[in-house]
BATOR-462210 format. One record per residue: residue in three letters; y, z, x of N, C-alpha, C in turn. Coordinates in steps of 0.05 Angstrom, whole numbers, plus 5000, padded with zeros to 4 digits. Layout:
ALAYZXYZXYZX...
***
This chain:
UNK497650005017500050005000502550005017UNK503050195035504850255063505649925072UNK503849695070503749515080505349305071UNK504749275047505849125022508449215027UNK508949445020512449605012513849495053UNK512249505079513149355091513949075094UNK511448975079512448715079514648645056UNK514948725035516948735026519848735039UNK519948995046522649085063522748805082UNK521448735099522448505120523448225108UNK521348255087522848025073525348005061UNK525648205057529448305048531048295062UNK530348375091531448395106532348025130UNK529447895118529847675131531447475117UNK532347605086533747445059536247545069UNK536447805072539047795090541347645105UNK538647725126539447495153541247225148UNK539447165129540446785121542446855118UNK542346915078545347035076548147025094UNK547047175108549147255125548946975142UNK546946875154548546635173549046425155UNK547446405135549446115128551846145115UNK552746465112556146525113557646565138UNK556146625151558146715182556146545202UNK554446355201552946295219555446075235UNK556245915226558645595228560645785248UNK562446025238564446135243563846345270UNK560646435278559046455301559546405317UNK557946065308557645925332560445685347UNK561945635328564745725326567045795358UNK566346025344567446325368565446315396UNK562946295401561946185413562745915433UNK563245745431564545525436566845535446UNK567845665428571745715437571145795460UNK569946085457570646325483568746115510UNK566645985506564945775529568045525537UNK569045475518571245265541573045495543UNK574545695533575945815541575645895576UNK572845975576572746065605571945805627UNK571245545621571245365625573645275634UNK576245325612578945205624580545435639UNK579345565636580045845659579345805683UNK576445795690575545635717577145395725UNK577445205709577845005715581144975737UNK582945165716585745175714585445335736UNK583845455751583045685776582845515793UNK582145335796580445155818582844965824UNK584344825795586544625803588344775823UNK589545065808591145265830590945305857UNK587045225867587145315889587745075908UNK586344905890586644565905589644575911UNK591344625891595044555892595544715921UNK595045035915596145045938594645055965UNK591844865968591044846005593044525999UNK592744415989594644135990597244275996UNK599444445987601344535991602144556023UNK599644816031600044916052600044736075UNK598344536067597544266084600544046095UNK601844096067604643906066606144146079UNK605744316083608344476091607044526127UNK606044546129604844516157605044296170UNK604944086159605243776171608843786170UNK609743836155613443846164613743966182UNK612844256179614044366205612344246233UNK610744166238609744046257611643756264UNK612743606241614443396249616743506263UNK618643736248620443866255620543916288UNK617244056294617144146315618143866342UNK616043666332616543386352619543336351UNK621343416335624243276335624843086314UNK622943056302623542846278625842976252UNK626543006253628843316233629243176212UNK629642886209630142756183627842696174UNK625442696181622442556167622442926158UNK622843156176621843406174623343406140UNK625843416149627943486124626043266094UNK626543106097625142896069622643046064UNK621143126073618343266073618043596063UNK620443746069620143966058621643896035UNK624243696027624443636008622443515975UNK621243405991619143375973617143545961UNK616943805985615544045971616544125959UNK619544145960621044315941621444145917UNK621144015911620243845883618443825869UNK616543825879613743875870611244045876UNK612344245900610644445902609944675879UNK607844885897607545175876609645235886UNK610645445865612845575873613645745892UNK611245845907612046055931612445785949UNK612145615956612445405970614545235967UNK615445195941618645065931620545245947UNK620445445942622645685961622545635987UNK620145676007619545596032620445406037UNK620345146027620444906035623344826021UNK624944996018627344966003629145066038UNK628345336040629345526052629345306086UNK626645226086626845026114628944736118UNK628744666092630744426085633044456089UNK634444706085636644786085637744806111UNK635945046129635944986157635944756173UNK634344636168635244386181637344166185UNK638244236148640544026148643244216163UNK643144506174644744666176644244596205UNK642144536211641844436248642644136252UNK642843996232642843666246645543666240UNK647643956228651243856215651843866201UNK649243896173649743746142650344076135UNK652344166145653744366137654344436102UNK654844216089655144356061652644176047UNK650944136058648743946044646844296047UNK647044466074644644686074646644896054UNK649544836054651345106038649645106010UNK648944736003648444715970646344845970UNK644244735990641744915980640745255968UNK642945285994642545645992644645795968UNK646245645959647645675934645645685909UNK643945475918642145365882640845595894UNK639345715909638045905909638446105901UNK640946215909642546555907642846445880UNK643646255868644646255832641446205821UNK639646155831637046135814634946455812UNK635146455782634446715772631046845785UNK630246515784627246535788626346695835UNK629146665840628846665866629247055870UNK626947215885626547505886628747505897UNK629647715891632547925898632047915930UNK630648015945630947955979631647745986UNK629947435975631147195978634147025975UNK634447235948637947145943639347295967UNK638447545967640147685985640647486019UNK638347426023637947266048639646966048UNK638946886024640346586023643146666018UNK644446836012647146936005648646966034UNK646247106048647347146082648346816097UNK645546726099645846456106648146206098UNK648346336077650746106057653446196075UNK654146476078656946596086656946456120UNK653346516124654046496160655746166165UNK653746016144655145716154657345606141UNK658645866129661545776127663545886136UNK662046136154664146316169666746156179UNK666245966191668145876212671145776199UNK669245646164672845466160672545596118UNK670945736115672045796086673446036083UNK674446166068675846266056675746546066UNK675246656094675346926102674747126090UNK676747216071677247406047675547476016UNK675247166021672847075993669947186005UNK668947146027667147076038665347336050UNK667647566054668547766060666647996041UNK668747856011667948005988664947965988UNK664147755983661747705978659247855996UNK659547816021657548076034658148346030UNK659848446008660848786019658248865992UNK656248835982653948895964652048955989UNK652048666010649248676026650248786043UNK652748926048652749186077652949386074UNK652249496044651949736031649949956047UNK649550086054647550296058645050346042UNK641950176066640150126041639649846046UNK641849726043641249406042639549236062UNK638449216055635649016073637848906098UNK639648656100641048556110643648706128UNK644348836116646449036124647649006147UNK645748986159647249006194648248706196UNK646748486193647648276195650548166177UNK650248216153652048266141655248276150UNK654948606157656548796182657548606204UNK655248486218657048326242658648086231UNK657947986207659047736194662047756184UNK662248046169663748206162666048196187UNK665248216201667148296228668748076241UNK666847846241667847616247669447516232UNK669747576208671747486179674247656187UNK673347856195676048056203678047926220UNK676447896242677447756256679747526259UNK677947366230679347116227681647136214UNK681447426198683947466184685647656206UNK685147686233687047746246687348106244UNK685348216227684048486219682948616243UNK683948656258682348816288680949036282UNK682549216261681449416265679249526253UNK678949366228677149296211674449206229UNK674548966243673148906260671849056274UNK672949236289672249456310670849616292UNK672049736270670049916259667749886247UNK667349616239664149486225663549426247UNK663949346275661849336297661149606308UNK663049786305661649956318659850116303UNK660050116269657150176260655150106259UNK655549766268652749716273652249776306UNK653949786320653049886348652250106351UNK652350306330652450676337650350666314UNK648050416308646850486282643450506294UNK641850766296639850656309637450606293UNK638250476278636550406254636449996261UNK639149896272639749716274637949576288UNK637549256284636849196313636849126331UNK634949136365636549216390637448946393UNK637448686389640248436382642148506369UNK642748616347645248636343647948846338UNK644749046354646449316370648249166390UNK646449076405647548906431649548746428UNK650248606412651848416407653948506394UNK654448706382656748916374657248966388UNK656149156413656949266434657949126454UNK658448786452659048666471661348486465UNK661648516435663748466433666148616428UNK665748806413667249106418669049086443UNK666749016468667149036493669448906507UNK669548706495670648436495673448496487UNK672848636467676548716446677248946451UNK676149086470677549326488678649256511UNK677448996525678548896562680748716550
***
């Protein structure tokens, strides 16, 4: 009897079953599927990333290797082109080298633009603006606007500031230009009396200091 009343029960249980899949069986296998390409285009989208950036690193290695031989305009076109179409930790790099270079071959406001779009681009980390902010002032120390230029580093020679010291000696040279001695003297000598600074541009405060005491 025990047997019967089992076989019963399984059969209810196997009337169930159906039931239930040929209501949720479609919507299953379904979900099934999704989540199988889901992780499919996950891998996949993993693998394009990795390919992008050994190709990346590959293009940015072959510029600076042109750079190295002297070629500066094939170098310059070549990091330019990373910075167009690279990953993004590499658009910056290859931005940041472009710039340099056109700042070595003369193209004085061709590297100013670069490091401008940088410091104004949101997507670029706070150290990097801060850095391209330096670079922008250094290559205009000589003929822009002293005072303007001035203002603009007195954030990155704050106490704290990554750049600071450099900053500081940039700072000084603006002084200068505005005929500010004493101003001068006193931002060199905190980076000369700073021993946090470093031993280049301890040195180079201290030698010019040196210079505006004889």
């Amino acid at each position: 009897m025990a047997d019967i009343f089992q076989e019963i029960e399984e059969d209810l249980r196997r009337e169930r079953m159906k039931r239930l899949w040929d209501r949720y069986g479609g919507i299953a296998v379904g979900l099934i599927l999704a989540l199988a390409l889901a992780v499919a285009a996950w891998q996949g989208w993993r693998w394009y990333e990795r390919e992008q950036r050994v190709k990346a690193a590959e293009r940015f290695a072959s510029a600076l290797a042109t750079a190295a031989r002297g070629e500066h305009a094939a170098a310059i076109d070549a990091f330019a082109s990373l910075a167009r179409d690279g990953p993004a930790g590499y658009r910056l790099l290859a931005r940041l080298q472009e710039a340099a270079g056109r700042g070595a071959q003369g193209d004085r406001a061709g590297a100013v633009g670069l490091y401008e779009s940088l410091a104004a681009d949101s997507a670029t980390p706070p150290l990097y603006r801060d850095l391209v902010t330096v670079l922008s002032v250094l290559h205009q120390a000589n003929e822009g606007d002293a005072a303007a230029l001035a203002s603009r580093l007195e954030p990155l020679a704050a106490e704290g500031a990554p750049f600071r010291h450099t900053a500081r000696e940039l700072q000084a040279a603006l002084a200068l230009r505005r005929g500010d001695r004493a101003a001068a003297e006193s931002l060199l000598r905190r980076v000369a009396e700073d021993a946090t600074a470093p031993d280049g541009a301890r040195r180079r405060a201290g030698e010019v200091l040196a210079s505006l005491r004889s």
